[in-house]
DSSP file (Angstrom, degrees, kcal/mol; ACC not computed):
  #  RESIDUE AA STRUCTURE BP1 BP2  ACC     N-H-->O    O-->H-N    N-H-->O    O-->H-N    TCO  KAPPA ALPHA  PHI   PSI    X-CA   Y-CA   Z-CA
    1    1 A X              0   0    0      0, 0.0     3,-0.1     0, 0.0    33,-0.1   0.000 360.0 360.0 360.0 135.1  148.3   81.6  115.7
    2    2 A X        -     0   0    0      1,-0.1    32,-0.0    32,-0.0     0, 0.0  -0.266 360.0 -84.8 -64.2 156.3  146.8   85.0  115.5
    3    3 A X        -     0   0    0      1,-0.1     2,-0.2     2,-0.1    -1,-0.1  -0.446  47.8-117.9 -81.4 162.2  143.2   85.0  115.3
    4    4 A X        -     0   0    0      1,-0.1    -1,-0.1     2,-0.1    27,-0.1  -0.576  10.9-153.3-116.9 144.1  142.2   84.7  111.8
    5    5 A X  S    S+     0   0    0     -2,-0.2     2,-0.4     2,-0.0    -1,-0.1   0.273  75.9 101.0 -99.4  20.7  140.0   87.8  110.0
    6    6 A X        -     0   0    0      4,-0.0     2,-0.2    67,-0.0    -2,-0.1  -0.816  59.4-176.2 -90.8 120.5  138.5   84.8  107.6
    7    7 A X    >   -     0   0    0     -2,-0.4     3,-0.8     1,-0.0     2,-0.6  -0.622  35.4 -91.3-106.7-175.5  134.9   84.1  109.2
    8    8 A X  T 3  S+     0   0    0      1,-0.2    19,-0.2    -2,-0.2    21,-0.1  -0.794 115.5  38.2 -88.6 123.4  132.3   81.3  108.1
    9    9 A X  T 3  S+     0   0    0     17,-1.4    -1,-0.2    -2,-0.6    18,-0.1   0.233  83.9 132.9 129.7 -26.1  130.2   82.9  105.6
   10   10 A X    <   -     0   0    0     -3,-0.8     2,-0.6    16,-0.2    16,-0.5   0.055  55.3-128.8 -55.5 161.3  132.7   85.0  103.9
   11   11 A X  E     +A   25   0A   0     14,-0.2    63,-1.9    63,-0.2     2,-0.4  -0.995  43.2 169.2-102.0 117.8  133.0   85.2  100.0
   12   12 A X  E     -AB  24  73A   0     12,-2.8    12,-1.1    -2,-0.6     2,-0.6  -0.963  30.3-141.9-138.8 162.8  136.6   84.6   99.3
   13   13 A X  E     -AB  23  72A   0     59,-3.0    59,-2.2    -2,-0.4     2,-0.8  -0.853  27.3-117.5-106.6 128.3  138.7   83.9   96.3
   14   14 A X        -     0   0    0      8,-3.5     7,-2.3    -2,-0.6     8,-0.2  -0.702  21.5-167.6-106.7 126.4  141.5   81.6   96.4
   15   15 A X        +     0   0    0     -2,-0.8     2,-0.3     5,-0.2    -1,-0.1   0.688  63.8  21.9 -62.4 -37.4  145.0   83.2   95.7
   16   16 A X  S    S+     0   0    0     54,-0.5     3,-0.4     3,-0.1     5,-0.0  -0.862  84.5  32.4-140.6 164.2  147.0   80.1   95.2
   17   17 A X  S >  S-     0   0    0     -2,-0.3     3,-1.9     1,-0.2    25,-0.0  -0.078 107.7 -29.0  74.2-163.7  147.5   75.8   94.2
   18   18 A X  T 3  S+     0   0    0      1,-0.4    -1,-0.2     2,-0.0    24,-0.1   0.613 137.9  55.2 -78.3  -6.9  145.3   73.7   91.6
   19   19 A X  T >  S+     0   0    0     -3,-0.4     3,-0.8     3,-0.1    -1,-0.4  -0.009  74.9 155.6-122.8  40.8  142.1   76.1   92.4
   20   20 A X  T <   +     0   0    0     -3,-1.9    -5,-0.2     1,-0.2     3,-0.1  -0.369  66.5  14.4 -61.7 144.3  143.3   79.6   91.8
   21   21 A X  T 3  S+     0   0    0     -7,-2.3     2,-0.3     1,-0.3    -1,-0.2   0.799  95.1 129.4  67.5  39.8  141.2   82.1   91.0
   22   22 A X    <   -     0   0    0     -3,-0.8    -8,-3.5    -8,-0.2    -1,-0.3  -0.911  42.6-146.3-109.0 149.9  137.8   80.0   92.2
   23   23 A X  E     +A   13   0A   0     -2,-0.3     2,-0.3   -10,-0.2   -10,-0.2  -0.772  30.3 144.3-112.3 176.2  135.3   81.4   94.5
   24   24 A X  E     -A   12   0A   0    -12,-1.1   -12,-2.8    -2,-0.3     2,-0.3  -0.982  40.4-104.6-178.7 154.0  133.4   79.9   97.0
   25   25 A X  E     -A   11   0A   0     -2,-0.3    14,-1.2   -14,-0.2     2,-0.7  -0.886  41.6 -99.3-108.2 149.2  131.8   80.8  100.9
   26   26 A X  E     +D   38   0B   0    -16,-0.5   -17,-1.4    -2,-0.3    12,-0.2  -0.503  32.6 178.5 -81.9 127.6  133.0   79.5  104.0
   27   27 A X  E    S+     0   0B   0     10,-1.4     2,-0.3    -2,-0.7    -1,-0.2   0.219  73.9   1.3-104.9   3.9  131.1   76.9  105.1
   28   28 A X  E     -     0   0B   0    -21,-0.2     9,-1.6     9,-0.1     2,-0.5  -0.853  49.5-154.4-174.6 178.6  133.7   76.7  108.1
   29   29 A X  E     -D   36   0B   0     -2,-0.3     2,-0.4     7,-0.3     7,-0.2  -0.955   2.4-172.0-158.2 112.9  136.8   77.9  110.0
   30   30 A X  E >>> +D   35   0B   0      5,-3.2     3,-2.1    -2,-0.5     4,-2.0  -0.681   8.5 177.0-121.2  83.3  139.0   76.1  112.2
   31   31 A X  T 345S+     0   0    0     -2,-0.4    -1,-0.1     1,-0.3     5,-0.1   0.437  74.6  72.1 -59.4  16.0  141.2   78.9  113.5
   32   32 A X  T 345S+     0   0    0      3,-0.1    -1,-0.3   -29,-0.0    -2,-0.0   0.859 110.7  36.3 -88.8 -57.2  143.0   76.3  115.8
   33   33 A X  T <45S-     0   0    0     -3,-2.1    -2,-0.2     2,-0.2     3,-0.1   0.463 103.9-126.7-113.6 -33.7  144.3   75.4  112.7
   34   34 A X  T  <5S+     0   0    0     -4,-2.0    34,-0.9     1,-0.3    35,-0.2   0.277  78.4  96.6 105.2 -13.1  144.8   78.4  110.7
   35   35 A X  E   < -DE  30  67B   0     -5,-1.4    -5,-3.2    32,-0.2    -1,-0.3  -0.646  55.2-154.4-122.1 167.5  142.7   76.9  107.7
   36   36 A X  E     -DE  29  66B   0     30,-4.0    30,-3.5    -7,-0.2     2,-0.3  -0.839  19.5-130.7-126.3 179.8  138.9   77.4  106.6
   37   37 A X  E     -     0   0B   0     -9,-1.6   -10,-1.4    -2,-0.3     2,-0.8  -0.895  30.2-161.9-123.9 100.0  137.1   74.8  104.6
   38   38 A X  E >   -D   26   0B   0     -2,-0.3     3,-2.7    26,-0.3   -12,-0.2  -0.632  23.5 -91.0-100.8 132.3  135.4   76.4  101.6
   39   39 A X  T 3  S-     0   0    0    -14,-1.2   -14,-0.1    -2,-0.8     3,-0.1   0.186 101.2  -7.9 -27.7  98.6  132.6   75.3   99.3
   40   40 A X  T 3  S+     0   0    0      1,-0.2     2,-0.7   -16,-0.1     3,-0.3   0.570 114.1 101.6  88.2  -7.8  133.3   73.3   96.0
   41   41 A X  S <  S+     0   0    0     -3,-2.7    23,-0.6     1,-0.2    -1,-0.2  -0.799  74.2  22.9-110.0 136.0  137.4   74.1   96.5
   42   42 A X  S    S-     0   0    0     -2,-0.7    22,-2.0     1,-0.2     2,-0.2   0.963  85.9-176.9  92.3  30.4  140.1   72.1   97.6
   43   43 A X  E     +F   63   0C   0     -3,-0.3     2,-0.3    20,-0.2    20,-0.2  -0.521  10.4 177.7 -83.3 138.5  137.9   68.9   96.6
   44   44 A X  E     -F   62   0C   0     18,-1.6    18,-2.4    -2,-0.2     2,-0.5  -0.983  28.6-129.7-146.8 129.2  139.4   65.0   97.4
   45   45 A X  E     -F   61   0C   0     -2,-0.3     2,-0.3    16,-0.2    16,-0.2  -0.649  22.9-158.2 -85.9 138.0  137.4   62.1   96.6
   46   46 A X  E     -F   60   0C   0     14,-4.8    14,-3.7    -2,-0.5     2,-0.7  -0.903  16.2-127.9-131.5 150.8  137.2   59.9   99.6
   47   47 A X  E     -F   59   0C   0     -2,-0.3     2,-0.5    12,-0.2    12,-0.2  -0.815  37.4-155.2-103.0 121.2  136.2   56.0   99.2
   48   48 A X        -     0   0    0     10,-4.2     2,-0.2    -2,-0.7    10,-0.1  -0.760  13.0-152.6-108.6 149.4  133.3   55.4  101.7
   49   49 A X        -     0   0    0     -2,-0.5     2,-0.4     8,-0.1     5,-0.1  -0.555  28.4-106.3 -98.5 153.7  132.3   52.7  103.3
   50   50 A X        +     0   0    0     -2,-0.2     2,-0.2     2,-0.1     5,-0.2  -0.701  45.2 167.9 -88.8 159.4  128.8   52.2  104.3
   51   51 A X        -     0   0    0      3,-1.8    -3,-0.0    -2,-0.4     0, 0.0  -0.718  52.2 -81.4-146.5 140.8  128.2   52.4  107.8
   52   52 A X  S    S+     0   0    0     -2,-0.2     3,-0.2     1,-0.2    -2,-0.1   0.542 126.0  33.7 -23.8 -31.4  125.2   52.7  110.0
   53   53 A X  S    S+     0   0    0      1,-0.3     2,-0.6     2,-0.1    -1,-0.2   0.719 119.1  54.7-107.4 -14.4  124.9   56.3  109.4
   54   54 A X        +     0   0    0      1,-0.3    -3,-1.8    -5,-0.1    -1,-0.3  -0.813  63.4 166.4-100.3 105.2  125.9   56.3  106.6
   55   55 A X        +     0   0    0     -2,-0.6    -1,-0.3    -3,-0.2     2,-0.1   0.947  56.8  71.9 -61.4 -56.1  124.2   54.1  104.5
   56   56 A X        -     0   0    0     -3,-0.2    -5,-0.1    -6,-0.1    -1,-0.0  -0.228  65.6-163.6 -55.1 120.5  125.0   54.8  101.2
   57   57 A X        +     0   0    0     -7,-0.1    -8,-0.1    -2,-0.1    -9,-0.1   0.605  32.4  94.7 -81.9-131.1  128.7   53.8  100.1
   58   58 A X  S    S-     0   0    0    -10,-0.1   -10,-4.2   -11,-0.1     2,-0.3  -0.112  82.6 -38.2 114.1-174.4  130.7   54.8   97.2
   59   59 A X  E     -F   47   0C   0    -12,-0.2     2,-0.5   -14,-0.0   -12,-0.2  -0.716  63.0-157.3-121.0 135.6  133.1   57.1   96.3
   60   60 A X  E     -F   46   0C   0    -14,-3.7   -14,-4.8    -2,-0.3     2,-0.5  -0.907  13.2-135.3-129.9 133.3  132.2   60.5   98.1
   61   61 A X  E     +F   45   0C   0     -2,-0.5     2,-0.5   -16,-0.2   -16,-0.2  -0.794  30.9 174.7 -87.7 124.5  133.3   64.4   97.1
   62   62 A X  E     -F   44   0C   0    -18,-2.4   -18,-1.6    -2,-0.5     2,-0.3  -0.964  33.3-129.8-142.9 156.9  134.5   66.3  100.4
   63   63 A X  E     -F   43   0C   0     -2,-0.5     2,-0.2   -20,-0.2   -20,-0.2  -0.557  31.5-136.9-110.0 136.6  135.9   69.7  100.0
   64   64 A X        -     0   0    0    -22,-2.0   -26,-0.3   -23,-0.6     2,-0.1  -0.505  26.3 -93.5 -87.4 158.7  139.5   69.7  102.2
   65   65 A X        -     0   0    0     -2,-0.2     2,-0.3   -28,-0.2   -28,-0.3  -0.314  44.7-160.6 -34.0 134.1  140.7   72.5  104.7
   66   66 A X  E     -E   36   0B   0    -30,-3.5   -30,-4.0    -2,-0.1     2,-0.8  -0.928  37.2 -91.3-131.8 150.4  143.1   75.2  102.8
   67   67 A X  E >   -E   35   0B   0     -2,-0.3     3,-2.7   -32,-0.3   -32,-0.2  -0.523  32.3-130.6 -69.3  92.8  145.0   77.1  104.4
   68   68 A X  G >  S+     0   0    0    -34,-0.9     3,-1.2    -2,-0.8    -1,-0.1   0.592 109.7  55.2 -23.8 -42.1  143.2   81.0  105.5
   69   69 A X  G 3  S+     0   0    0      1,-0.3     2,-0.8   -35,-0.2    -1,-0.4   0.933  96.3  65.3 -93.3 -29.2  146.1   83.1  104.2
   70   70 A X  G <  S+     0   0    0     -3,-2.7   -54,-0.5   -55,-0.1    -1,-0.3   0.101 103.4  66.7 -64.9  33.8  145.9   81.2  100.4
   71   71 A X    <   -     0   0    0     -3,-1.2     2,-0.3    -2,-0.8   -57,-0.2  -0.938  66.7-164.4-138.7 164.1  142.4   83.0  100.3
   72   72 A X  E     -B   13   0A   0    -59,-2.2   -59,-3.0    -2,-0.3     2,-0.2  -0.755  30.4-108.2-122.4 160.9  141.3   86.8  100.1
   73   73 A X  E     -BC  12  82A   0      9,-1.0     9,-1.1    -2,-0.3     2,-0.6  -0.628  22.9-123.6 -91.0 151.3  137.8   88.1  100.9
   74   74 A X  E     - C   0  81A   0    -63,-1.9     7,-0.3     7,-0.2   -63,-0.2  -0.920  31.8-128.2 -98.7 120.1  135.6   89.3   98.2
   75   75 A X     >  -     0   0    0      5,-3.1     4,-2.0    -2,-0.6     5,-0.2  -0.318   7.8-140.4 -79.4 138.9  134.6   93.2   99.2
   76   76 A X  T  4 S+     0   0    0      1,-0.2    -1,-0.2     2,-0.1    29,-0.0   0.672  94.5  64.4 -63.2 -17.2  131.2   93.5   99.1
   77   77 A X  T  4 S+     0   0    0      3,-0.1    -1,-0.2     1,-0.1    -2,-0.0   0.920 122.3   4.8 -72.3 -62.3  131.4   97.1   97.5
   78   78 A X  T  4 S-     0   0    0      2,-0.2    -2,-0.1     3,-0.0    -1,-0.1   0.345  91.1-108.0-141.9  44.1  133.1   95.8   94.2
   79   79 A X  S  < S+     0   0    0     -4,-2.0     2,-0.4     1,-0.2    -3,-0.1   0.657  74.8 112.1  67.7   8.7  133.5   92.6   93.7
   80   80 A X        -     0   0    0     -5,-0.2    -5,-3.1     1,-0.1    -2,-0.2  -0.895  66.5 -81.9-130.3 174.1  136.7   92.3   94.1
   81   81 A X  E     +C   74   0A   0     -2,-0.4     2,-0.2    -7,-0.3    -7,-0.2   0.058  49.4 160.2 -16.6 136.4  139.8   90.8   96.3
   82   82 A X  E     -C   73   0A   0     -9,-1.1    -9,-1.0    18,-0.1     2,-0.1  -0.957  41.7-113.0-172.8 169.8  141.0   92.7   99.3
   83   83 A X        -     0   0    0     -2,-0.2    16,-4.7   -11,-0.1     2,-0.7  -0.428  37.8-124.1-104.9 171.2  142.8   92.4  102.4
   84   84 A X  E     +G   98   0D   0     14,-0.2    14,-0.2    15,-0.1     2,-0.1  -0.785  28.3 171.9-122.2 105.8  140.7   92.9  106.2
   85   85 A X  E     -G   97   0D   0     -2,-0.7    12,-8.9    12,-0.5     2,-0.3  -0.569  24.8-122.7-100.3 157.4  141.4   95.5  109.0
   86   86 A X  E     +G   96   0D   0     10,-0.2     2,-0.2    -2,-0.1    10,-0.2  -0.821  23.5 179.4-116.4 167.5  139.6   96.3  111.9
   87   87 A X  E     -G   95   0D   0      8,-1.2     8,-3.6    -2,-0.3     2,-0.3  -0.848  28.9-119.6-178.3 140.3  138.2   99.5  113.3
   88   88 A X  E     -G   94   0D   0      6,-0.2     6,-0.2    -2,-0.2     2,-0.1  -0.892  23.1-144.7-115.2 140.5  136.4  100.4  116.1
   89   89 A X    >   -     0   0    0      4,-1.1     3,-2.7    -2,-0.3     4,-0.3  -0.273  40.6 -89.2 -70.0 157.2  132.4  102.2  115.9
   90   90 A X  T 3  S+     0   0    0      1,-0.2    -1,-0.1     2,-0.1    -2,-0.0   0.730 127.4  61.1 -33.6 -30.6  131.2  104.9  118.4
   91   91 A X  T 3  S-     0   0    0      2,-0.1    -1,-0.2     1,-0.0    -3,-0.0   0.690 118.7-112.6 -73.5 -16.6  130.1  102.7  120.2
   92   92 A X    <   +     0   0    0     -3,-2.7     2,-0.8     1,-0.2    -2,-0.1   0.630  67.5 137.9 103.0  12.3  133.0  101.1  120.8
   93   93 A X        -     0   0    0     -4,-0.3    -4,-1.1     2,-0.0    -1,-0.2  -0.760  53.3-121.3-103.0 111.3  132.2   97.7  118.9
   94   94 A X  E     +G   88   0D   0     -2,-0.8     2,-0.3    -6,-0.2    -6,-0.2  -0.393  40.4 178.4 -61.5 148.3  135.2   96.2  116.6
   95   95 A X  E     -G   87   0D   0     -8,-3.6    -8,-1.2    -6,-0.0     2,-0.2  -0.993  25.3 -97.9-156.9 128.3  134.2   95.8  113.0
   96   96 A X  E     -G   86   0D   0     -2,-0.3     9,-5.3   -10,-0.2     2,-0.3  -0.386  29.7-159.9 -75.4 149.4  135.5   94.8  110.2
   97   97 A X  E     -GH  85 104D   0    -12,-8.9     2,-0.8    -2,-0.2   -12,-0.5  -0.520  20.5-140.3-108.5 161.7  137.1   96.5  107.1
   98   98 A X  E     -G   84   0D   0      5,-1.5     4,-0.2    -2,-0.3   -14,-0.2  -0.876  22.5-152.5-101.3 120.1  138.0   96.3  103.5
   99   99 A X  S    S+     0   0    0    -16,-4.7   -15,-0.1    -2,-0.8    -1,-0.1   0.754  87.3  41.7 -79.0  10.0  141.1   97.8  103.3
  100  100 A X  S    S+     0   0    0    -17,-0.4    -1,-0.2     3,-0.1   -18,-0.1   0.889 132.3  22.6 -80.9 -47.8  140.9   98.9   99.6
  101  101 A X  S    S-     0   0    0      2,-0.1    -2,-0.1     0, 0.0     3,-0.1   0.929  86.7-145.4 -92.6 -56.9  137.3  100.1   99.7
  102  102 A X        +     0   0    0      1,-0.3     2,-0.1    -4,-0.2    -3,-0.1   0.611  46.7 143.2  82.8  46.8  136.8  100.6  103.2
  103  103 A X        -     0   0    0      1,-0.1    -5,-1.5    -6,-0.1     2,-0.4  -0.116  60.1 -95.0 -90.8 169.0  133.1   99.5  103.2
  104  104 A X  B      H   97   0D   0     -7,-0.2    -7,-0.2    -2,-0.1    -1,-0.1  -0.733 360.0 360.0-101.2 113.3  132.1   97.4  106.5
  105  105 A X              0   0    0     -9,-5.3    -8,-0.1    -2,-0.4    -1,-0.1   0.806 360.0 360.0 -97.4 360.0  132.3   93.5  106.4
């Protein structure tokens, strides 16, 4: 897998499946994997049992892995969708782009 331009932290919008057109930030990225796990989407109720660390038992919300290329970044410039290129600074430091806007992410 190519390395993935979605980072943890991101604002993104999801493109495709039962939560289109929700946003949410990534609360993680497992580029092993291809997929990020983003806040409040992709949610699967899981039955838990209690446990020593966990006391508390019950029926638990935990937001599932989706797949990086079913979301787009939100550019910071105007709020909307957009794809991400890189570009190198004077200095020589890779950075990322919005390719519509073509504001720094």
């Amino acid at each position: 897998m190519a390395g993935m331009k979605i980072r943890k932290g991101d604002r993104v919008v999801v493109l495709t499946g039962k939560d289109r057109g929700k946003e949410g930030v990534v609360s993680r990225a497992i580029p092993s994997e291809g997929k990020v796990i983003v806040d409040g989407v992709n949610v699967a109720k899981k039955h838990q049992k209690p446990t020593r660390s966990t006391m508390q038992g019950g029926i638990i919300d935990k937001d599932m892995p989706i797949p990086a290329s079913n979301v787009a970044i939100i550019s910071p410039k105007d709020g909307k969708a957009t794809r991400v290129g890189f570009t190198f600074d004077d200095k020589g430091n890779k950075i990322r782009i919005c390719k519509r806007t073509g504001a720094e992410l």
